[in-house]
C-alpha positions in Angstrom: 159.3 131.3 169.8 156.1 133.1 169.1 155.8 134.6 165.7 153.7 138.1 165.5 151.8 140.2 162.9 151.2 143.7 163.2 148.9 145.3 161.2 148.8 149.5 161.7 148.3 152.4 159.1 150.1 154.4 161.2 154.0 153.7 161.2 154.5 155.7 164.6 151.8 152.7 165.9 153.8 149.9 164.5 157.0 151.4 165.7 155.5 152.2 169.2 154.1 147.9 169.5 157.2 146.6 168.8 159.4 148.8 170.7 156.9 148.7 173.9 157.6 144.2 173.8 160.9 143.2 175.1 160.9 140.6 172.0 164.2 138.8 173.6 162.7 138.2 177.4 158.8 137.3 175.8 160.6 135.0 172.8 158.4 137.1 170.2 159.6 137.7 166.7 158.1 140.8 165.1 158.1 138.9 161.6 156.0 141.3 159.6 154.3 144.4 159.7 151.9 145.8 157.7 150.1 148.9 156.7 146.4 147.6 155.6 144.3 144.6 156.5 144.6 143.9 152.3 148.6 143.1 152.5 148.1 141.8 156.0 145.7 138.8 154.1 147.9 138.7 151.7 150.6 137.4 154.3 148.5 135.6 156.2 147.4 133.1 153.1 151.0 132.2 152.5 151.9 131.3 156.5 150.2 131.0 159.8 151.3 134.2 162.6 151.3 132.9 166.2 149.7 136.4 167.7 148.0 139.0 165.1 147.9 142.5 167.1 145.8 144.5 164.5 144.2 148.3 164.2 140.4 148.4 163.9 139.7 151.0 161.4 142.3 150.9 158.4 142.3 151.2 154.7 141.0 148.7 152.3 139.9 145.8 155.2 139.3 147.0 158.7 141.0 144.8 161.4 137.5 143.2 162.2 137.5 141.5 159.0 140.9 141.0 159.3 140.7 138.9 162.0 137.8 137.1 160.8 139.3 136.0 157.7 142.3 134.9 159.8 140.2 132.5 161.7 138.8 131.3 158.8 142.2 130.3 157.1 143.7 128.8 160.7 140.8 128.1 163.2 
């Protein structure tokens, strides 16, 4: 079972990624979502996401750095 993050600062985006996967066929779990790359980080420090699906421009940390800092914590 995979584990995913996504990270959005639009809800209608978040809403739309997860209902667009059929989670049950895939074996996905939508654990978390988020609405900045900031509480994204946060998450990401405490436990290790299989897939990250993240927006590019977003409040606070953009998705770029967002993913950098991810590969940093869990190369």
């Amino acid at each position: 079972m995979y584990r995913i993050l996504i990270v959005d600062d639009e809800p209608v985006i978040r809403k739309g990624i997860t209902s667009f996967i059929d989670l049950k066929k895939e074996e996905i779990t939508v654990d978390d979502q988020y609405a900045n790359g900031a509480e994204a980080l946060a998450a990401l420090k405490k436990q290790p996401y299989d897939i990250l699906i993240t927006d590019i421009k977003m409040p606070l940390i953009g998705g770029i750095e967002l993913t950098k800092q991810a590969l940093e914590l869990y190369p």
